[in-house]
HTML snippet that shows the backbone in 3Dmol.js (N, CA, C, O; Angstrom):
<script src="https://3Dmol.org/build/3Dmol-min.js"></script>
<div id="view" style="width:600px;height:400px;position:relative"></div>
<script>
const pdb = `
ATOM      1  N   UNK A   1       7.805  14.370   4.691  1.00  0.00           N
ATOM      2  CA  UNK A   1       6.705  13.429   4.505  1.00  0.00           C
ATOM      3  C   UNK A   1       6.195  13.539   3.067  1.00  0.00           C
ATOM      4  O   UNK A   1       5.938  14.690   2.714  1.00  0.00           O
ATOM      5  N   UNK A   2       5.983  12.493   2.097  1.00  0.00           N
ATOM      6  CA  UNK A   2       5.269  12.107   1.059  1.00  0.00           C
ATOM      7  C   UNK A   2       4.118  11.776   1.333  1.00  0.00           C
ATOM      8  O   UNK A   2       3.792  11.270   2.406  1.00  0.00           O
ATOM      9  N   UNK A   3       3.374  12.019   0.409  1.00  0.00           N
ATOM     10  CA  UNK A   3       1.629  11.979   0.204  1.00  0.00           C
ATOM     11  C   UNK A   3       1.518  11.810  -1.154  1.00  0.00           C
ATOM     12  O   UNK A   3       2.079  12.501  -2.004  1.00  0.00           O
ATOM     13  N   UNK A   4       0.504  10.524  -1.417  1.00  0.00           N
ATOM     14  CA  UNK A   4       0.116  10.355  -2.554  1.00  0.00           C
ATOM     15  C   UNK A   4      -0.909   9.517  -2.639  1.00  0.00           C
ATOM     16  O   UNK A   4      -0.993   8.612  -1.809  1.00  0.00           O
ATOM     17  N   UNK A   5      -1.810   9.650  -3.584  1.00  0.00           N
ATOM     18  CA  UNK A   5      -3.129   8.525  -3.533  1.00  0.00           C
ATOM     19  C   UNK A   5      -2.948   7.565  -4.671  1.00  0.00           C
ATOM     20  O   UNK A   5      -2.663   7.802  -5.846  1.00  0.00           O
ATOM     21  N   UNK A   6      -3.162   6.496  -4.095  1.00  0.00           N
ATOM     22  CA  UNK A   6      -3.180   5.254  -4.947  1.00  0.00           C
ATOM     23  C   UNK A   6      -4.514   4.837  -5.227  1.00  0.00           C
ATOM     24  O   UNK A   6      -5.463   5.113  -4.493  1.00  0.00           O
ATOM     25  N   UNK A   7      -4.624   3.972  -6.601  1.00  0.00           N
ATOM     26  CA  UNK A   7      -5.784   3.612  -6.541  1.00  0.00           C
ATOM     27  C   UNK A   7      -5.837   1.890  -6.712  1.00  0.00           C
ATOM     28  O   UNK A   7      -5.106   1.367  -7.553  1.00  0.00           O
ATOM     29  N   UNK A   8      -6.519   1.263  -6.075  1.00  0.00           N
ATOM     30  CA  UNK A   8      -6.560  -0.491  -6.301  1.00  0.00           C
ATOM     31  C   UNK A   8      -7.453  -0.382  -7.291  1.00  0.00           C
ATOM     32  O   UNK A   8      -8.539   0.177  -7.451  1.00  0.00           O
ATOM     33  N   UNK A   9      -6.614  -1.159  -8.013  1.00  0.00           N
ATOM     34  CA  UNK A   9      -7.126  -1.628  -9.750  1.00  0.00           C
ATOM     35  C   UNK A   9      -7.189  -3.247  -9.530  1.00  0.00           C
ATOM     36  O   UNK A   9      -8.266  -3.651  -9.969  1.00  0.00           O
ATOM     37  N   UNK A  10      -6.509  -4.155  -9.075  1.00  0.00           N
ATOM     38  CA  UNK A  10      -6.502  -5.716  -9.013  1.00  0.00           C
ATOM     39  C   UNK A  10      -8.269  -5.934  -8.282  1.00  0.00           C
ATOM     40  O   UNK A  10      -8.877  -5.509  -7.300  1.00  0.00           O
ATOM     41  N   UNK A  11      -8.512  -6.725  -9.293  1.00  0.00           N
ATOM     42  CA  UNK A  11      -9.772  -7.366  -8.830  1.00  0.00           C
ATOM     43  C   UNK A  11     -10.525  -7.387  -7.719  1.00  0.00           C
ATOM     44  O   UNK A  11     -11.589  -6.823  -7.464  1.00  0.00           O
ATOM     45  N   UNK A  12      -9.548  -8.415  -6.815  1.00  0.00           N
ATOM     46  CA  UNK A  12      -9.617  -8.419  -5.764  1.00  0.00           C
ATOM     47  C   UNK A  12      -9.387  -7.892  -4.254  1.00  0.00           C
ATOM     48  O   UNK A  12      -9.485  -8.461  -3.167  1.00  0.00           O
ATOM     49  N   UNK A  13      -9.017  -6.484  -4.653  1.00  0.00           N
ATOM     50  CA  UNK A  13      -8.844  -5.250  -3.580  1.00  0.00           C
ATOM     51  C   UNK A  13      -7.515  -5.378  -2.906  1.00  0.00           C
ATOM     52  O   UNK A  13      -6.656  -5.941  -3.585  1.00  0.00           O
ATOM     53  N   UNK A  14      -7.246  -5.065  -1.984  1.00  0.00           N
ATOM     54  CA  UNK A  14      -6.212  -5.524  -0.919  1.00  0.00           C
ATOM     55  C   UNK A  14      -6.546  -7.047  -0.052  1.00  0.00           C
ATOM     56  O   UNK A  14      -6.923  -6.966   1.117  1.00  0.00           O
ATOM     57  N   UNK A  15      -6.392  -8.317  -0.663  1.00  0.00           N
ATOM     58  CA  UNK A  15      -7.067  -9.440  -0.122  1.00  0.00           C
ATOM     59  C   UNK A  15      -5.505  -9.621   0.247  1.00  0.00           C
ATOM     60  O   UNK A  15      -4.554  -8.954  -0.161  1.00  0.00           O
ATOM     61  N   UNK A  16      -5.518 -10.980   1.350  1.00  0.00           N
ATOM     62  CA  UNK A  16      -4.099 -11.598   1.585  1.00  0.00           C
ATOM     63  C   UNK A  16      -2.776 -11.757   1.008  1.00  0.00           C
ATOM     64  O   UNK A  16      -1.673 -11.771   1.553  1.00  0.00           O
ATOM     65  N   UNK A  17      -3.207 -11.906  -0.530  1.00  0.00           N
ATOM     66  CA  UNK A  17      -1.947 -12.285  -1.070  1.00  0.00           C
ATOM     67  C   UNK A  17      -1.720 -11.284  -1.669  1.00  0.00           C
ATOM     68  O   UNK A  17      -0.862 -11.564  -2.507  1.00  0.00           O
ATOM     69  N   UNK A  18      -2.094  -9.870  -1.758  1.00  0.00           N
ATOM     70  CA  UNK A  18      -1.472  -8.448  -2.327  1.00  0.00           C
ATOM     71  C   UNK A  18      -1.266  -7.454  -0.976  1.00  0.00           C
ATOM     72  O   UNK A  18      -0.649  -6.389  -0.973  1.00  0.00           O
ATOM     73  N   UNK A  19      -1.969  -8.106   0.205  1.00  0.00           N
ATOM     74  CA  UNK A  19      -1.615  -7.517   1.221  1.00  0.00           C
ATOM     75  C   UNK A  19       0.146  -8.166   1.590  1.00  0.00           C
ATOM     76  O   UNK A  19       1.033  -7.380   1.921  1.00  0.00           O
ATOM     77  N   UNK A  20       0.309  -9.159   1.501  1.00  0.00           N
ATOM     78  CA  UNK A  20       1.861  -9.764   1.597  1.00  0.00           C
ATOM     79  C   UNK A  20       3.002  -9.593   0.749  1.00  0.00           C
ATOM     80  O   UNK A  20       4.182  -9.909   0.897  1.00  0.00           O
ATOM     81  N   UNK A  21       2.076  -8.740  -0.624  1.00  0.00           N
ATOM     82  CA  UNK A  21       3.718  -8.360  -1.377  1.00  0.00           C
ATOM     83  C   UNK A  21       3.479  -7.337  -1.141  1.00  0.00           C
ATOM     84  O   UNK A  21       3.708  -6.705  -2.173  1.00  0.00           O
ATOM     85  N   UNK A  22       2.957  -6.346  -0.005  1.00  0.00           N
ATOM     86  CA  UNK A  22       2.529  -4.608   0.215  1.00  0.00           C
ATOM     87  C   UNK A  22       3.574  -4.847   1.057  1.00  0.00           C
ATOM     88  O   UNK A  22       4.496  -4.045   0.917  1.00  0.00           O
ATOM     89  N   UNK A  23       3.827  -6.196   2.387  1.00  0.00           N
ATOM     90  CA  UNK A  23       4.064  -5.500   3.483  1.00  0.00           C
ATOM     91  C   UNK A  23       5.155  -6.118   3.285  1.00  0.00           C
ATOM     92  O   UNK A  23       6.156  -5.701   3.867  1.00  0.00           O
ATOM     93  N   UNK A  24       5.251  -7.277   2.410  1.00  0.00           N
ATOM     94  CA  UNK A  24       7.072  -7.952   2.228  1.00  0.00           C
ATOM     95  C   UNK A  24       7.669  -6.131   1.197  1.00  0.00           C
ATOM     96  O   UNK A  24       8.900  -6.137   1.158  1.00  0.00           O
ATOM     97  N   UNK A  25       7.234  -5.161   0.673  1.00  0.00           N
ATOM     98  CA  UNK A  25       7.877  -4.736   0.056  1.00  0.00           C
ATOM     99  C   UNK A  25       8.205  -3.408   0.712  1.00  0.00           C
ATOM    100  O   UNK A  25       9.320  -2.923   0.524  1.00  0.00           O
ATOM    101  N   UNK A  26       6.911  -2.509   1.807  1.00  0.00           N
ATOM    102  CA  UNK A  26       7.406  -2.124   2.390  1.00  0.00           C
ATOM    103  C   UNK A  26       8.277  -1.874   3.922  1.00  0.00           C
ATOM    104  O   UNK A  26       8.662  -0.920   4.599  1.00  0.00           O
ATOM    105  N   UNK A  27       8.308  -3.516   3.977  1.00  0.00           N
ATOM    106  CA  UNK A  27       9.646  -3.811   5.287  1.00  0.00           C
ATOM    107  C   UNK A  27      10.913  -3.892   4.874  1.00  0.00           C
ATOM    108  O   UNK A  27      11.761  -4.106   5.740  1.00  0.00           O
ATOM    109  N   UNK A  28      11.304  -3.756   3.591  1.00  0.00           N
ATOM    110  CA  UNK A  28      12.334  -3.445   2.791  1.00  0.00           C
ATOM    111  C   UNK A  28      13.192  -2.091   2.968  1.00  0.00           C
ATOM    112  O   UNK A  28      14.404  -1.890   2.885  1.00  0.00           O
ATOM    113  N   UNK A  29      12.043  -1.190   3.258  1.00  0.00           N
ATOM    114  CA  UNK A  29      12.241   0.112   3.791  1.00  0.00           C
ATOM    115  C   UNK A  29      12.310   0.658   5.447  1.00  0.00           C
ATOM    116  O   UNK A  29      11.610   0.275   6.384  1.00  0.00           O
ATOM    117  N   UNK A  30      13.393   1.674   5.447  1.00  0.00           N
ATOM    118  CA  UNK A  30      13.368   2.300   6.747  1.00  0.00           C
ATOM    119  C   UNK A  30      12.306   3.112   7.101  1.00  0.00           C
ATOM    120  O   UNK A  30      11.980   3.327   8.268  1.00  0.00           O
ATOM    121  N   UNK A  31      11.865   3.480   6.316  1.00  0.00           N
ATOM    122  CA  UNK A  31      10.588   4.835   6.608  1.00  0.00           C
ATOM    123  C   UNK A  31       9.273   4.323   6.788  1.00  0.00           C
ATOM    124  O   UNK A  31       8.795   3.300   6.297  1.00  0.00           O
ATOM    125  N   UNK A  32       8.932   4.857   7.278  1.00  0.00           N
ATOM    126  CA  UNK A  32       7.494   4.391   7.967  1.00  0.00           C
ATOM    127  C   UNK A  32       6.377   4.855   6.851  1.00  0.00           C
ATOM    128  O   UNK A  32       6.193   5.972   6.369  1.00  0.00           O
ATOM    129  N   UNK A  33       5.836   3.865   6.657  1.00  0.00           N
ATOM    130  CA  UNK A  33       4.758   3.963   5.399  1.00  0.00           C
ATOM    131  C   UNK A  33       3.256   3.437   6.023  1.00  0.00           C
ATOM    132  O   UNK A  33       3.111   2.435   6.723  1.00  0.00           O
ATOM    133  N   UNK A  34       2.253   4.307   5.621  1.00  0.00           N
ATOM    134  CA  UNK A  34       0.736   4.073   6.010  1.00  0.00           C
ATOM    135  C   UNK A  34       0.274   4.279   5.002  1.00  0.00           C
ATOM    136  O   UNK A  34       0.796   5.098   4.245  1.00  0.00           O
ATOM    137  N   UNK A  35      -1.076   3.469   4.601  1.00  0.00           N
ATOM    138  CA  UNK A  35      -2.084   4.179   4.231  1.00  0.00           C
ATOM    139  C   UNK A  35      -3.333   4.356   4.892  1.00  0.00           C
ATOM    140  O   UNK A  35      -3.577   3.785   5.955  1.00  0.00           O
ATOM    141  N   UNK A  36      -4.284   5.254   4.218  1.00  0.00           N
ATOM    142  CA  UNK A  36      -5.138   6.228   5.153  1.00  0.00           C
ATOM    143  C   UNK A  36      -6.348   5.539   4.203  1.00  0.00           C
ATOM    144  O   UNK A  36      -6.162   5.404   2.993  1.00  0.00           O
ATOM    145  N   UNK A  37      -7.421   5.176   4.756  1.00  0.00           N
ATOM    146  CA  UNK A  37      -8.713   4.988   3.686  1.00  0.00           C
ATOM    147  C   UNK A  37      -9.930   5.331   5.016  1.00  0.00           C
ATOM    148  O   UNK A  37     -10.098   4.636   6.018  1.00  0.00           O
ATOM    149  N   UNK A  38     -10.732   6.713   4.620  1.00  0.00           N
ATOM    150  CA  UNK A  38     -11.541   7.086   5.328  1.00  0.00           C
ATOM    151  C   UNK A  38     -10.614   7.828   6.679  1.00  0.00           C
ATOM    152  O   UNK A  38      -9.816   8.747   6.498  1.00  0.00           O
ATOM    153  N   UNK A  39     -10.898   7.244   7.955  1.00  0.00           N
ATOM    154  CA  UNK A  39     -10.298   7.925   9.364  1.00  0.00           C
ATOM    155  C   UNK A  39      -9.556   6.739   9.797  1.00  0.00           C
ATOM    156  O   UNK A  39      -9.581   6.454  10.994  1.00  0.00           O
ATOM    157  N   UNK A  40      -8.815   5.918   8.868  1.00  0.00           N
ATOM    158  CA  UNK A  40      -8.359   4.949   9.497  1.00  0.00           C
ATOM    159  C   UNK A  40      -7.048   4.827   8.801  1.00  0.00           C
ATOM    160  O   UNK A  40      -6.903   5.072   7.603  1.00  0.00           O
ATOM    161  N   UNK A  41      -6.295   4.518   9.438  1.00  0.00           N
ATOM    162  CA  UNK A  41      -4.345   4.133   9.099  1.00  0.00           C
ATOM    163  C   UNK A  41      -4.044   3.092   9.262  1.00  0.00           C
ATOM    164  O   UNK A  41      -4.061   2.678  10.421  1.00  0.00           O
ATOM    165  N   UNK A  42      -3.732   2.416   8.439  1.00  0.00           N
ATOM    166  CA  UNK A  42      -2.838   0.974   8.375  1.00  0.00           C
ATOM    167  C   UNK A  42      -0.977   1.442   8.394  1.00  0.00           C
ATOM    168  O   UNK A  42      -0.310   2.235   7.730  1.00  0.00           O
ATOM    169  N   UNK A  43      -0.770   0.814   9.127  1.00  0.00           N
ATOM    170  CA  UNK A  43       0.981   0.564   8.830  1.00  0.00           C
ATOM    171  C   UNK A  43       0.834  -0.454   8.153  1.00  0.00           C
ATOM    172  O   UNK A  43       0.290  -1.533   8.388  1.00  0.00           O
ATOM    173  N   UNK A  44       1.640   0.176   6.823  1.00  0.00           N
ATOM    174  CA  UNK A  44       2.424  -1.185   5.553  1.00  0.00           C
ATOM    175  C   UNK A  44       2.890  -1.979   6.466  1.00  0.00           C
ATOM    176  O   UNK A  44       2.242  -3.009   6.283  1.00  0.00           O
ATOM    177  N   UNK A  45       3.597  -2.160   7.328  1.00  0.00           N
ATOM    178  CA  UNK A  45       5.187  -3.366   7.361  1.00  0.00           C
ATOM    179  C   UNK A  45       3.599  -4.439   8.139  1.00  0.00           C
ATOM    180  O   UNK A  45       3.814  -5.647   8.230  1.00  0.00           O
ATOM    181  N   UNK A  46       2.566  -4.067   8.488  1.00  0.00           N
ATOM    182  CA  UNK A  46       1.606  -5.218   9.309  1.00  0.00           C
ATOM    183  C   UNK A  46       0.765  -5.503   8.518  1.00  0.00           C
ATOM    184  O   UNK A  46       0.143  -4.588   7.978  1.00  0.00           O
ATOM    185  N   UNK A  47       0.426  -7.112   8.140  1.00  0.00           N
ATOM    186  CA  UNK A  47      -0.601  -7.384   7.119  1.00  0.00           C
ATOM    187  C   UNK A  47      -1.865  -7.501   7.691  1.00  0.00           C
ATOM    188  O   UNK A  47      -2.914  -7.468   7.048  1.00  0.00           O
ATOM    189  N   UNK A  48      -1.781  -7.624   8.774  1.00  0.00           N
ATOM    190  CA  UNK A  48      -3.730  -7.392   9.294  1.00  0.00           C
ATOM    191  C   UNK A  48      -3.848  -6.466   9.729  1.00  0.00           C
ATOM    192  O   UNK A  48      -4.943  -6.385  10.285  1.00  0.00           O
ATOM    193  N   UNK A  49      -3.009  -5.224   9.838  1.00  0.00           N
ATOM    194  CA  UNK A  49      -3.592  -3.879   9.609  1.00  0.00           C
ATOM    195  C   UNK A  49      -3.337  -3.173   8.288  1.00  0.00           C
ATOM    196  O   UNK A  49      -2.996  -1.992   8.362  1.00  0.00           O
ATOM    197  N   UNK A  50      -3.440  -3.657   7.250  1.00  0.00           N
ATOM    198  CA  UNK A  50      -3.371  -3.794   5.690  1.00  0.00           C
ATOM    199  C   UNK A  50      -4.836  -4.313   5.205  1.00  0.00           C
ATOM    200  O   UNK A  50      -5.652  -3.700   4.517  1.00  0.00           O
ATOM    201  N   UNK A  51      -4.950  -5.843   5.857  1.00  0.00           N
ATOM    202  CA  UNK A  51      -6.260  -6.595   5.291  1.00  0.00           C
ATOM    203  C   UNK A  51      -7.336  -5.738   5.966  1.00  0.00           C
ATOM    204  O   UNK A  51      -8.119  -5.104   5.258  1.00  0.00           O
ATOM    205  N   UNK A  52      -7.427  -5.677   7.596  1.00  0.00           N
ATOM    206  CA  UNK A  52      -8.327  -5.024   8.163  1.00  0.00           C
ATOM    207  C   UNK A  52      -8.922  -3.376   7.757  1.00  0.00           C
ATOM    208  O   UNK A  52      -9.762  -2.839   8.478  1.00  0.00           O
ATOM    209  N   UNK A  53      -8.455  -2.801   6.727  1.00  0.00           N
ATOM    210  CA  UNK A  53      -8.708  -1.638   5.687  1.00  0.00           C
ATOM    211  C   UNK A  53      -9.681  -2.219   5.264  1.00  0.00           C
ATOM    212  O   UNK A  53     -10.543  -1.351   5.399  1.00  0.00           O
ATOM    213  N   UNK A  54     -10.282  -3.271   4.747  1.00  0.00           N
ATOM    214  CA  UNK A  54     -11.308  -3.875   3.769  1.00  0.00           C
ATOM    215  C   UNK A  54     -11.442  -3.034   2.280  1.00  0.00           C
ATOM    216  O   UNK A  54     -12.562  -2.873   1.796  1.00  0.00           O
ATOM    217  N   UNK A  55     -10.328  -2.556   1.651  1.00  0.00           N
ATOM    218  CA  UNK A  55     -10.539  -2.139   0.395  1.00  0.00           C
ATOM    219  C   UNK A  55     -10.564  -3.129  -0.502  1.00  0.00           C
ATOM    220  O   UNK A  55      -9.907  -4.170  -0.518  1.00  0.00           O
ATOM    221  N   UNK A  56     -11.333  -2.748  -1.212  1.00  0.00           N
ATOM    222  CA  UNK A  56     -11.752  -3.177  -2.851  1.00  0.00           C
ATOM    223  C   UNK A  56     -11.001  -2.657  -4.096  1.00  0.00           C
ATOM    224  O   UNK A  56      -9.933  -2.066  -3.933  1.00  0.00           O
ATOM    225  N   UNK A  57     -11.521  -2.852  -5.358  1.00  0.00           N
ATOM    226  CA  UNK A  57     -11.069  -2.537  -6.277  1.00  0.00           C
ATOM    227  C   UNK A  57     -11.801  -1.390  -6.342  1.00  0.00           C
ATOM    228  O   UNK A  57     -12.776  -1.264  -5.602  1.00  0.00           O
ATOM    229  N   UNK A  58     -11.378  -0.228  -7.379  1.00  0.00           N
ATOM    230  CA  UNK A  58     -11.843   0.887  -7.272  1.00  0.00           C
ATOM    231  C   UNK A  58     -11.624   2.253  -5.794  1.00  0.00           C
ATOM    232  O   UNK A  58     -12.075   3.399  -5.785  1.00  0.00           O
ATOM    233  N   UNK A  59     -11.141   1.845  -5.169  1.00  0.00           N
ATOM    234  CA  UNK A  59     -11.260   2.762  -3.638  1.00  0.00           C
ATOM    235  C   UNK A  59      -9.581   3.376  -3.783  1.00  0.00           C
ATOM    236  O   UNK A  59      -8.602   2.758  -4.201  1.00  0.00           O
ATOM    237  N   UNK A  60      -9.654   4.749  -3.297  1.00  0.00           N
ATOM    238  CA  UNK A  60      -8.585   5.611  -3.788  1.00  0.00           C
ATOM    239  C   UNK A  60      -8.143   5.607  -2.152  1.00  0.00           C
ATOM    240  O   UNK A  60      -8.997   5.695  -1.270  1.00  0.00           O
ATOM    241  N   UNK A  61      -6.918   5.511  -1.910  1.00  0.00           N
ATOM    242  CA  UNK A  61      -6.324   5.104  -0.603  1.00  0.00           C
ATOM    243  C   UNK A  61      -4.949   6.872  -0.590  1.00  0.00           C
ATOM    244  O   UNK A  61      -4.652   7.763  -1.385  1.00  0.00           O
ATOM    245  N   UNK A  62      -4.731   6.643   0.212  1.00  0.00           N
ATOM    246  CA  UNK A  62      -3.651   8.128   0.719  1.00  0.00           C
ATOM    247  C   UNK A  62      -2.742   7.232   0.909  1.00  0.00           C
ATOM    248  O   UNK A  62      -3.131   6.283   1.589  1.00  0.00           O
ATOM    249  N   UNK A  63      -1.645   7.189   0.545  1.00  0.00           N
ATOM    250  CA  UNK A  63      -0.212   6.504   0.800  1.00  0.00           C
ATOM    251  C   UNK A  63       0.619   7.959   1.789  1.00  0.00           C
ATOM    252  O   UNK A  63       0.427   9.109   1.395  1.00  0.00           O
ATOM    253  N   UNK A  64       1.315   7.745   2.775  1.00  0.00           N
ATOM    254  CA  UNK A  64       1.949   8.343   3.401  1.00  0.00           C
ATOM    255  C   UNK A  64       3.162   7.477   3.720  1.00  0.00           C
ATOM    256  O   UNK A  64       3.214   6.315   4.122  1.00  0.00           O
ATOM    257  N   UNK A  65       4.341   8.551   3.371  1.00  0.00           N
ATOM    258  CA  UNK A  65       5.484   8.139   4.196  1.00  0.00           C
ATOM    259  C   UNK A  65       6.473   9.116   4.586  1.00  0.00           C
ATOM    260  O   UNK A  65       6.741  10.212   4.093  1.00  0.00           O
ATOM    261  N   UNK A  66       6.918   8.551   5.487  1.00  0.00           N
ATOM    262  CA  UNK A  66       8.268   9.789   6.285  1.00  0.00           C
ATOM    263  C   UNK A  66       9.559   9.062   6.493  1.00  0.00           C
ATOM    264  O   UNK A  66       9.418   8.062   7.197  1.00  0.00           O
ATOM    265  N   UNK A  67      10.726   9.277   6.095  1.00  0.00           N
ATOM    266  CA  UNK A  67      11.934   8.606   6.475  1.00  0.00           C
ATOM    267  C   UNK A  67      12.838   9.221   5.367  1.00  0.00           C
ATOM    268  O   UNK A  67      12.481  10.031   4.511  1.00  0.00           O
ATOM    269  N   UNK A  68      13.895   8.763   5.518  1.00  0.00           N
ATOM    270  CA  UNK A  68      14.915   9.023   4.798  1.00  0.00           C
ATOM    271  C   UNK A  68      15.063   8.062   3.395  1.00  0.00           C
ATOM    272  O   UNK A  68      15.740   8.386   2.419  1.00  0.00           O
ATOM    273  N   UNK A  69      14.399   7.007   3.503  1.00  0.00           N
ATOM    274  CA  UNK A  69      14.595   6.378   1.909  1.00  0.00           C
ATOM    275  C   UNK A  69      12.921   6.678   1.454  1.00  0.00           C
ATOM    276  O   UNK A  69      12.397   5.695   0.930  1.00  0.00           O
ATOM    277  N   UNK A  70      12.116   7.781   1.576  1.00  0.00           N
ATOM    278  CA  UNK A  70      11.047   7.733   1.130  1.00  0.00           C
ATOM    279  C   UNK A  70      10.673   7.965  -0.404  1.00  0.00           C
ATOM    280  O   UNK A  70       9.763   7.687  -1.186  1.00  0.00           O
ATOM    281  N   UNK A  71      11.386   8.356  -0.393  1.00  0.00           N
ATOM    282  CA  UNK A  71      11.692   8.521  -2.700  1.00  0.00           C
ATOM    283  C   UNK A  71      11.458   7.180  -3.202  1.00  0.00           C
ATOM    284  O   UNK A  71      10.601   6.545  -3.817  1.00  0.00           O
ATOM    285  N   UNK A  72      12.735   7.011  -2.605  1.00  0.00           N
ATOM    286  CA  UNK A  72      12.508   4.933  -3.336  1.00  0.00           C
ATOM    287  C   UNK A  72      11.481   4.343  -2.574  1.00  0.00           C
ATOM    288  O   UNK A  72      11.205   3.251  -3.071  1.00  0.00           O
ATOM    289  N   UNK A  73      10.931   4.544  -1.774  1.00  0.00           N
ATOM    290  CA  UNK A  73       9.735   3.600  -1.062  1.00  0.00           C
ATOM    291  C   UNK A  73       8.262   4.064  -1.575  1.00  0.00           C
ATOM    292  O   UNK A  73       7.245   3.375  -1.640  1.00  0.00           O
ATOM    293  N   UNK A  74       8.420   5.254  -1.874  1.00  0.00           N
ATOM    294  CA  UNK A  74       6.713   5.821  -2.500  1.00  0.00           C
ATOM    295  C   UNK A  74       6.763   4.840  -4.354  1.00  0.00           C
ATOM    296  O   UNK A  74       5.917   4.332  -5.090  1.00  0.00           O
ATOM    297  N   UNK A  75       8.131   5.014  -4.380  1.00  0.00           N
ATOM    298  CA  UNK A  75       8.336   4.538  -6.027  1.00  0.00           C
ATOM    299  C   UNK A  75       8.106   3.518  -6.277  1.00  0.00           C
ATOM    300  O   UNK A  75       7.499   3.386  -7.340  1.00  0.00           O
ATOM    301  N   UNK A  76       8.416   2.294  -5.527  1.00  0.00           N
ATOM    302  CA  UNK A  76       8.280   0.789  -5.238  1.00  0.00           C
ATOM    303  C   UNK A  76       7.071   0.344  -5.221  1.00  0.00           C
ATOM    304  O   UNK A  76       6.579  -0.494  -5.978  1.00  0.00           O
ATOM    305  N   UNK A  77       6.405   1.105  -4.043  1.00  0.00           N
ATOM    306  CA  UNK A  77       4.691   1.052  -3.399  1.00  0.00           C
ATOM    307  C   UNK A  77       3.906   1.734  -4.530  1.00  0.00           C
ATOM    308  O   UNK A  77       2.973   1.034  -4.922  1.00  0.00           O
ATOM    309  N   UNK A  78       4.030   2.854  -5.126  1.00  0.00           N
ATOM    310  CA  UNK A  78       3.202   3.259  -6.468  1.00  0.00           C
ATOM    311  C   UNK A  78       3.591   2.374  -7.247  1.00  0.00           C
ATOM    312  O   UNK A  78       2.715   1.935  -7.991  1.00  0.00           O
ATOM    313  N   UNK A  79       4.744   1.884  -7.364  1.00  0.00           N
ATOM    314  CA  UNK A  79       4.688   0.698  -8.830  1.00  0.00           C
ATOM    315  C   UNK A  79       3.480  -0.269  -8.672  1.00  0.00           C
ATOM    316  O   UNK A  79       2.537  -0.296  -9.462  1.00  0.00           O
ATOM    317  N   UNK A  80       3.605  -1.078  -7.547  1.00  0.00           N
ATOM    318  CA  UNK A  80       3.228  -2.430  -7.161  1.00  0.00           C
ATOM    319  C   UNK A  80       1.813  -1.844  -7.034  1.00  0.00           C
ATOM    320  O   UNK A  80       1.154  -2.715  -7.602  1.00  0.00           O
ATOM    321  N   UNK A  81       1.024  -0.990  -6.674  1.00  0.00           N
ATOM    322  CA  UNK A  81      -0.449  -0.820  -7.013  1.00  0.00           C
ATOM    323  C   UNK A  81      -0.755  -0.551  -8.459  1.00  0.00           C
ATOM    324  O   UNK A  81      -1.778  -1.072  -8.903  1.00  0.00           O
ATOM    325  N   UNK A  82      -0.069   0.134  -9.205  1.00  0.00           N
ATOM    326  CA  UNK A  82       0.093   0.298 -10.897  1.00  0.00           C
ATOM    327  C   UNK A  82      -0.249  -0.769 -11.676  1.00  0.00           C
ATOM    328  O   UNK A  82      -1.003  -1.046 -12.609  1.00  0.00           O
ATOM    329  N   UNK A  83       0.743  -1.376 -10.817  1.00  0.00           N
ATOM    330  CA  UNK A  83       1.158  -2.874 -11.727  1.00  0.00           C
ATOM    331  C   UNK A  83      -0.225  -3.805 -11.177  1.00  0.00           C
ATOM    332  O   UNK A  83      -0.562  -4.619 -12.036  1.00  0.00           O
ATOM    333  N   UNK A  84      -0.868  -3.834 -10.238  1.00  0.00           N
ATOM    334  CA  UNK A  84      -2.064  -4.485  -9.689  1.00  0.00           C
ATOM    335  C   UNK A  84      -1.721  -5.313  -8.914  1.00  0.00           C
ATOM    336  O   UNK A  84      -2.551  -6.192  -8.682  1.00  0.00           O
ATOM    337  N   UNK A  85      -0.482  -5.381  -8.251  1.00  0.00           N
ATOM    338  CA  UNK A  85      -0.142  -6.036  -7.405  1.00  0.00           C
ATOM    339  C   UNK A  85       0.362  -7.972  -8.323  1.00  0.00           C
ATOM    340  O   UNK A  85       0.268  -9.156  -8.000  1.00  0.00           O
ATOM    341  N   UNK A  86       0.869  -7.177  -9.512  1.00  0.00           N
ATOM    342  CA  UNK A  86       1.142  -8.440 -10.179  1.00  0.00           C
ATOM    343  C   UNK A  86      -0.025  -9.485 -10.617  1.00  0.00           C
ATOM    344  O   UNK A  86       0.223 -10.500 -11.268  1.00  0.00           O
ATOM    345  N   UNK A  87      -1.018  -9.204 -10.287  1.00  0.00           N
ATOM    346  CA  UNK A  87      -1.997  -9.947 -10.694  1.00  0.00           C
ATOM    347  C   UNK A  87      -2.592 -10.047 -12.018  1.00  0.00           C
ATOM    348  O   UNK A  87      -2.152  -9.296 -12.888  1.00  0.00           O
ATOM    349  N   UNK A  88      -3.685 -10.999 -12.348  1.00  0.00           N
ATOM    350  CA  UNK A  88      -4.083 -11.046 -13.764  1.00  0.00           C
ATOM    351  C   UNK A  88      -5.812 -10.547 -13.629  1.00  0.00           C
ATOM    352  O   UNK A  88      -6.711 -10.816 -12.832  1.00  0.00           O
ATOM    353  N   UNK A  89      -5.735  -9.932 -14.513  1.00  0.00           N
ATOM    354  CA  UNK A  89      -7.152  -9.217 -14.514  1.00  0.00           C
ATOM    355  C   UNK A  89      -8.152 -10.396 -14.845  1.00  0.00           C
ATOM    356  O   UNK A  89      -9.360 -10.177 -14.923  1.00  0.00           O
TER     357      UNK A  89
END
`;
const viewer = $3Dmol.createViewer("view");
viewer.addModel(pdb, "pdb");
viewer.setStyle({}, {cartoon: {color: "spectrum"}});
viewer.zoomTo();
viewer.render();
</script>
């Protein structure tokens, strides 16, 4: 299992359309990927248990994953929050 905290930098937090390149990118993957914000777990591959997190910009999230391609899947998923989910500031 991988553990790592991400932080949302895009404006607009985890809203719909950064929740859909989270979960189009981690259904790409075999390994089961969550994140954790407070006592609560979202599974990546579901976007309304993604949106239903209600994070913002600024809020430091726990990325978890377990599987066999989890190297390349923490790498992908840390890019795409890095990057702000492609968005423009």
């Amino acid at each position: 299992m991988l553990q790592e905290s991400v932080i949302i930098q895009n404006k607009l937090g985890l809203h719909t359309r950064a929740a859909a390149k989270l979960v189009t990118l981690a259904s790409k993957y075999e390994s089961k990927i969550q994140l954790q914000y407070n006592n609560h777990l979202a599974d990546c591959k579901s976007i309304m248990a993604i949106i239903l997190l209600g994070v913002t910009k600024g809020i430091t999230l726990n990325l978890m994953i377990t599987g066999a391609d989890e190297l390349e899947a923490r790498d992908a998923i840390v890019t795409l929050f890095n990057n702000r989910f492609d968005e423009a500031e």
